[in-house]
N, C-alpha and C positions, 0 to 999 in steps of 0.2 A: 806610687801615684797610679791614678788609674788608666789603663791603655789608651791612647790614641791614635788617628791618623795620621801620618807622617809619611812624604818624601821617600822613593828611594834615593840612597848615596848614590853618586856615580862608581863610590867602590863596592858598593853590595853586590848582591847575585845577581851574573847576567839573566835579561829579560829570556825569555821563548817566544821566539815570532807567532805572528798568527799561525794557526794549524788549520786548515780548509778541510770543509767539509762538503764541500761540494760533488764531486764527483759521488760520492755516495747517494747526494740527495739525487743526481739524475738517473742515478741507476734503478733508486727505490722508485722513483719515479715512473718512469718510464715501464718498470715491467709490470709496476701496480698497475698502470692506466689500461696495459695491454691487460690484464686479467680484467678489469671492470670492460673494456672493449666486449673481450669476446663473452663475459656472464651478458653483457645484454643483449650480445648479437643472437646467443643461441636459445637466450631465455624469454627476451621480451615480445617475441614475433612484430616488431614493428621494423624490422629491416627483410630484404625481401635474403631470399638462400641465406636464412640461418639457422642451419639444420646441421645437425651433427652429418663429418661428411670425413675422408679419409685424412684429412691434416687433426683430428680430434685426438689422437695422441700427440701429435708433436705440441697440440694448443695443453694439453695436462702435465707434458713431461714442463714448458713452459713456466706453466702454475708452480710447481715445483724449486725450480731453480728461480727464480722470482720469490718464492717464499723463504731460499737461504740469502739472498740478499738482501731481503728485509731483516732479518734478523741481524744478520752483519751489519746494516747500513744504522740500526738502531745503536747496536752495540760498538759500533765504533765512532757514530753522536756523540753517544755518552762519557766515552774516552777524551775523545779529542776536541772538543768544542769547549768555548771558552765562556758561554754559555750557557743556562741551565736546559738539560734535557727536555722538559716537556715544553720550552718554548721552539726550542728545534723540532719536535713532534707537530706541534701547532702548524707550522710550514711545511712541513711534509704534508699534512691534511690538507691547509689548503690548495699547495701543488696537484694534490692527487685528485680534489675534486674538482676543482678547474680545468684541469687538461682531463681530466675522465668526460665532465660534459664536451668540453671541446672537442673530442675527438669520437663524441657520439653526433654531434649536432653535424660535424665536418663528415662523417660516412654514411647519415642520414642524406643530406644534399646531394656526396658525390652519387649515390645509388638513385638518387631519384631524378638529378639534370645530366649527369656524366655518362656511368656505365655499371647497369645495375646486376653482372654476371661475375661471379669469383671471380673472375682473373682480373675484375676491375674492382672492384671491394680488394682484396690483397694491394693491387697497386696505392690504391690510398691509405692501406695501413701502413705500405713500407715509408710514403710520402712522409704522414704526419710523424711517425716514428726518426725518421729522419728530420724534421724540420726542430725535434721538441731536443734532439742529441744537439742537432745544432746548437738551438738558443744554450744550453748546457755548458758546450762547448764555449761559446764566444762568452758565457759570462763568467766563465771560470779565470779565461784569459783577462779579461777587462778587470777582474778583482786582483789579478798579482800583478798585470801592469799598473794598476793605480795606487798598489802597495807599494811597489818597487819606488815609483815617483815620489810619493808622499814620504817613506822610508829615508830617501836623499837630502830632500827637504829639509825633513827635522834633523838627519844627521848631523847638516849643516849649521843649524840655528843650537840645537840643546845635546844632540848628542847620542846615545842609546837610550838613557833614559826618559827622553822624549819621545814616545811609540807612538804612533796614528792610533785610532779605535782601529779594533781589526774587523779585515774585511774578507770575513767568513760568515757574513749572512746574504741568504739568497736575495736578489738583488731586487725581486719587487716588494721586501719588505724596510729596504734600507733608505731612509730618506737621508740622514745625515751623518757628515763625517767630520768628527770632531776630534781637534789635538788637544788631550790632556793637558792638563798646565799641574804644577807639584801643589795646588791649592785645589781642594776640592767643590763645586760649583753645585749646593744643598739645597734644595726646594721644598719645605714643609707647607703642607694645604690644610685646612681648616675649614667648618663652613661660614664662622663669622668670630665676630673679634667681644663675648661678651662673658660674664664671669663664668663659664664652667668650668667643671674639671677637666675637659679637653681642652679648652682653650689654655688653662694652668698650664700642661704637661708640658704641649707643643712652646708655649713663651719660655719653657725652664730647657727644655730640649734645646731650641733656638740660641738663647745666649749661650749652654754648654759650647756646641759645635763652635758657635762665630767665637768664644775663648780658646779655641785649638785652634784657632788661624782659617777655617774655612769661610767660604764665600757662602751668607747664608741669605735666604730668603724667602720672606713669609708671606703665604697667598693666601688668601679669605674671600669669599666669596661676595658673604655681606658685610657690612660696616664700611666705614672710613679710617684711614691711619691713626688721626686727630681723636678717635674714642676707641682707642684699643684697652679693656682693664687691665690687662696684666703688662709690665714694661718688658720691654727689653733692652739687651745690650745695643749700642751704639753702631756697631760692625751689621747689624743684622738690618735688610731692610724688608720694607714691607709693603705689600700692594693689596687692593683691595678690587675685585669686578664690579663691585658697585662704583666703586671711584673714578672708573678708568670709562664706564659705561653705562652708569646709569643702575637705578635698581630698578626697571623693568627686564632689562637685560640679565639679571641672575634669576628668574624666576625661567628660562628656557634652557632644559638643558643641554640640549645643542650648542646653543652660544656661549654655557660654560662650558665644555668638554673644549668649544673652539677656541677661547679664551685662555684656558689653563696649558692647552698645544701651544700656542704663539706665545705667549709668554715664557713656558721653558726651553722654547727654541729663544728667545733673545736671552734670556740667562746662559745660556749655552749649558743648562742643569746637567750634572752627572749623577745626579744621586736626589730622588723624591720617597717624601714621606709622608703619609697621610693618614687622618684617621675619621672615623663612622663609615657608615654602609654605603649612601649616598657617594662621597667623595672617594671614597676608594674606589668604587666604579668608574666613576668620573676620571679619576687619576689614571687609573688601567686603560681608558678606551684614549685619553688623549697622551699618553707615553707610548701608546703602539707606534713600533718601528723606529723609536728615536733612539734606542739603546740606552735609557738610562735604568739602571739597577733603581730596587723600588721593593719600600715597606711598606705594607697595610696592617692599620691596626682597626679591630672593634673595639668598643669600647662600652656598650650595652650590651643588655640582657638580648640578646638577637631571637632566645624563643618566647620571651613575652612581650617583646616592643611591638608597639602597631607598627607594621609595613605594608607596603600595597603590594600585590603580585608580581609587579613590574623590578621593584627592589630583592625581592626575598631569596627569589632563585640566582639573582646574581650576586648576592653580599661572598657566597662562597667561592665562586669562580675568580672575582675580584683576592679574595682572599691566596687561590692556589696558583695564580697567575705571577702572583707579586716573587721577589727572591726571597724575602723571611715575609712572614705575619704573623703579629705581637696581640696576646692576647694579658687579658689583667690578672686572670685568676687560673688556678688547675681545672677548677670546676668548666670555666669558658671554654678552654681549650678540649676537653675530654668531652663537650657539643657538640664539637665540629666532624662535618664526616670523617673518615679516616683518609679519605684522599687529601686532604686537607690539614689534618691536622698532622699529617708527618713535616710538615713545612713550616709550623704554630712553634714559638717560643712564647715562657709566659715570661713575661715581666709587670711585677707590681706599679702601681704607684708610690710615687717618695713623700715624706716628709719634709720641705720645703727646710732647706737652715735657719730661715728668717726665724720659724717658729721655735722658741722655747719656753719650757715648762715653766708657768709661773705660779705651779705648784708651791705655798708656804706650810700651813701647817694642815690645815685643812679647808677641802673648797667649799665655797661657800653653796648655798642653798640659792642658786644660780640657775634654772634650766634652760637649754638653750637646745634651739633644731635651727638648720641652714639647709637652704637649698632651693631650689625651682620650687615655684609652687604650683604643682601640675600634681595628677594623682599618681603617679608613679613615686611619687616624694611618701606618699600617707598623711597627710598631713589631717586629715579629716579623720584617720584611726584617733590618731595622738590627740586632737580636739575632745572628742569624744573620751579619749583615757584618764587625761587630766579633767575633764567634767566627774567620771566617776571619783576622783581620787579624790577630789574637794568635798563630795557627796558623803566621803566616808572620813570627812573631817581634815585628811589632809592640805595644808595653805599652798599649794602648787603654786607657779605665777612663770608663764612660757613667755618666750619672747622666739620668732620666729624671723628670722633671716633671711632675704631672695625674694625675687620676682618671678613673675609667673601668669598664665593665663587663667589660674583659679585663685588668684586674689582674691578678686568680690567677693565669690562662692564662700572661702574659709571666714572670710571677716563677716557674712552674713550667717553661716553655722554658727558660729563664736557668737556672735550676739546671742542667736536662739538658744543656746545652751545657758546664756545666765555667764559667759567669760568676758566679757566687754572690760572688763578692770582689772585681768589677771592673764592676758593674752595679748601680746603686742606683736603688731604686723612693720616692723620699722624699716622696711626695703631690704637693697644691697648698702653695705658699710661702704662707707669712703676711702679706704684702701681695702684690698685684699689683707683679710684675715685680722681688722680691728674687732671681729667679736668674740676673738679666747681673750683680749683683756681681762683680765679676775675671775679668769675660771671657773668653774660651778661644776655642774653636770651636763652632759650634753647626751640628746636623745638622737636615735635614728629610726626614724619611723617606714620606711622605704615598703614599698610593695616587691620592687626586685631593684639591681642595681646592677652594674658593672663593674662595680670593683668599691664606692662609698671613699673616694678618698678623703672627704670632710670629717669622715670616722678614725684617718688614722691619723690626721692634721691634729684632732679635738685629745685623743690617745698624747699626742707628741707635745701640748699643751699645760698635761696636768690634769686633764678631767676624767671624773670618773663616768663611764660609758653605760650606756646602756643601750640597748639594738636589737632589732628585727633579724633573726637567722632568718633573712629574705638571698634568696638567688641571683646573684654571685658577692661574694667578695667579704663580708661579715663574719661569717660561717670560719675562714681563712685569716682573717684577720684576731678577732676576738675568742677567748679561750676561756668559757662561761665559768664564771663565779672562782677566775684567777684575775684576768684585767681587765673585764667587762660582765655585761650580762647579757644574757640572748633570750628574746621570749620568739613566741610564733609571728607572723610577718599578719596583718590588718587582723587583730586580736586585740581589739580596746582592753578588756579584761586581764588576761595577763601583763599586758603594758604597764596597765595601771597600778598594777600591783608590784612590778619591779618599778616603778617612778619611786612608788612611797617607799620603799625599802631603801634606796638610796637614800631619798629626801629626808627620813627621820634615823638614820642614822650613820655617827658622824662615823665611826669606826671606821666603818664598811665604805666610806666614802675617802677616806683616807687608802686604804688598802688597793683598792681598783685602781684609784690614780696612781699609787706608786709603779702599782705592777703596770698599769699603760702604759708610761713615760720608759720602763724597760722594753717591752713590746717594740712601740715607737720605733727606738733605733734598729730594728731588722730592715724598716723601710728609708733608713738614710740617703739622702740625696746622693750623697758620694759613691753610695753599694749602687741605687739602682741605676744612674748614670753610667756607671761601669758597664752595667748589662746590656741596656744601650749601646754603648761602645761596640761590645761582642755582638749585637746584632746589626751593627753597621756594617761591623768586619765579615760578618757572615755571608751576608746580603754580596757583598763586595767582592768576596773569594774569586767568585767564576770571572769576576772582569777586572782583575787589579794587576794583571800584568798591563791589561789594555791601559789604564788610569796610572800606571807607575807609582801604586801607593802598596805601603803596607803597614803593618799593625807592627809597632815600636813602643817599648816604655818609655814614658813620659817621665 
């Protein structure tokens, strides 16, 4: 069976208390700010006697031993911290830059209302250098008296395996402290609840987990519960920001970022997942400080999607912020910078159990496209392919699947081309996935995609394929003229010409379908839940002493 999360025994391996990291951080601290002190004092001529003068060695020899303690202070983060490295780096910077200005703006002052001769510049350095060991000092004590406390506490109630979150983060980024419970507290976000393949994943994700016993819980920005498309399991509950507030309130994203914060503080969440650009931002800026371990996934073409400025440069930061980020295809992941992509796992999408091949002897003369109809989909290539394909005699007849903001537009092409009676626009189906009914052929017309999983559904169905080698996911999936066909991505002409090829001949239509429905099972629901699993585990590593969980066969 495939891995899950599970409980430690009270007889497994004893825990390892938190390991602090504190003292390090005041050290890096404190001698960083003293070097940025003295590069402005002698650099920026805006304090007065900052001129190089006979302590200019002792201030180099400084720099010096300051820069083996940064290295130590980095490398023994990385050791000991129960948390991933560049989020302890994060706090270092901002330590560094807030007490650097502080203690520029503090000897600006004292030199211009106090005493503006070395021997009073020095007296303020030893001040503030003193003041900053202090706070250091007192918050190091107040993290092992509150561990100690909290420590007895739970000793009392659960035991060892009952551990506090540890309380080895610096204390102005810690807002809460939360006691693990042997159930894990799951927060998957979404931006709304309507038929896509995100929507799919995260509903299939959802019931997985809440069937291991987790506490699970689905946040959407838009929609309401009552028009969710995809179901889920019973255990899994679901909230919506339009629901709770209103949908002018999801249109600010402030009030989402505030919204998705206060909400996972009353779930008391351990563990958030999230996917697109937008939401993974969102997810990153309101998990600051709360200590919950956290997946980002994309899930499109990120160098061909329209983004505004404002989204573009953060999609990756959100992405190397996070403890894992799930990408769909090798092609996605080998996009992303390399800062980024050393922290990228790919996982496919699955082939839904529900679906099976109702492959008989051979499919019928069927064509079928689904999806959004926006021009990311092609829908206006394929319009145009099967017009030619009729042109040169062949009896084509589409039926087109999904909703979308270029309705009109296709149903007003479709007219002008002379397809009004061989082109049908019949929405979304009334459940998920009534249109592989009697299988045929099924087209992908896509300009780019993020992975096409309607292509590996139609594959797992019984149909024989035909697709756009568009950017990403097709390319990876389909294996030309073994279990599918690939022409050039918004290329009427060649489309047209692999339509008819299937369409008039049955052989070739049998063959593709067999080999799909082999295909298919690479992307089984069971294999890529697994993967899953291991990226939960992953994500979890650095804080599962804290959480008292680990990875156990199920």
């Amino acid at each position: 069976m495939p891995n899950r999360l599970a409980s430690t025994s009270q007889s497994g391996a004893a825990e390892e208390g938190p390991r602090g990291v504190e003292p390090l951080a005041a050290l890096w601290t404190i001698f960083f700010c003293a070097f940025a002190y003295m590069i402005f004092s002698i650099r920026s001529g805006l304090l007065p006697d900052a001129q190089f003068d006979p302590l200019s060695a002792k201030r180099l020899v400084a720099i010096g031993v300051g820069g083996c303690f940064h290295l130590a202070a980095t490398h023994g983060l990385k050791r000991t911290t129960n948390r991933p490295f560049g989020r302890q780096l994060l706090h270092m910077i901002y330590y560094t830059l807030s007490a650097s200005l502080a203690v520029l703006l503090a000897r600006m002052l004292y030199s211009v209302l106090v005493d503006s001769t070395e021997a009073g510049l020095r007296a303020a350095d030893g001040l503030w250098l003193l003041t900053w060991t202090g706070y250091f000092a007192a918050s190091l004590v107040v993290f092992q008296l509150q561990f100690f406390a909290s420590g007895k506490r739970e000793f009392r109630k659960g035991g060892d395996a009952e551990r506090i979150d540890s309380f080895n983060r610096p204390a102005l980024w810690t807002e809460q402290k939360r006691r693990p419970t042997r159930v894990l507290r799951i927060v998957l976000v979404q931006a709304g609840l309507g038929a896509g393949g995100t929507e799919k994943i995260l509903s299939l994700l959802a019931t997985h987990l809440g069937r291991q016993g987790h506490n699970v819980t689905m946040l959407a920005i838009g929609g309401r519960p009552s028009e969710s498309f995809y179901s889920m399991s019973k255990g899994v509950t679901l909230r919506t920001m339009e629901d709770e507030l209103g949908k002018a309130a999801t249109r600010s994203t402030i009030r989402r970022i505030a919204w998705l914060r206060r909400t996972m503080r009353e779930v008391e969440a351990d563990f958030a997942i999230s996917f697109l650009t937008k939401i993974n931002v969102q997810v990153a800026v309101a998990c600051m400080g709360l200590g919950i371990a956290r997946i980002a996934s994309e899930r499109n073409n990120f160098r061909q999607q329209a983004m505004s400025p404002l989204w573009r440069p953060l999609m990756p930061v959100a992405l190397a912020t996070a403890d894992v980020a799930v990408m769909q295809s090798r092609a996605a992941r080998a996009a992303l910078p390399a800062w980024v992509a050393k922290r990228a796992v790919v996982i496919p999408n699955p082939a839904p159990d529900s679906i099976h091949s109702t492959l008989k002897e051979v499919p019928p003369r069927r064509l079928v496209a689904v999806g959004r109809l926006t021009k990311q989909k092609g829908f206006d290539v394929l319009l145009h392919a099967v017009h030619k394909a009729r042109e040169q005699g062949c009896d084509l007849r589409l039926t087109v699947y999904g909703e979308g903001e270029d309705r009109e537009r296709l149903s007003g092409l479709a007219q002008s081309l002379g397809l009004s009676g061989y082109v049908g626009f019949p929405g979304l189906t009334r459940q998920p996935h009534d249109w592989i009914q009697g299988g045929g052929i099924f087209v992908l017309s896509s300009r780019f995609e993020g992975f096409a999983n309607v292509l590996v559904e139609a594959m797992a169905a019984g149909f024989a394929v035909v697709s756009t080698a568009c950017d990403w996911g097709p390319q990876e999936i389909v294996t030309h003229g073994r279990d599918g066909l690939l022409v050039p991505p918004a290329d009427a002409d060649s489309l047209a010409e692999a339509l008819i090829r299937v369409w008039e001949d049955d052989a070739l239509r049998v063959r593709l379908a067999k080999a799909a429905v082999q295909r298919a099972a690479d992307f089984s629901e069971a294999r890529i839940l697994s993967e899953w699993d291991a990226a939960v585990a992953k994500a979890l590593s650095s804080r599962m002493r804290d959480l008292g969980v680990q990875m156990q066969q199920g």
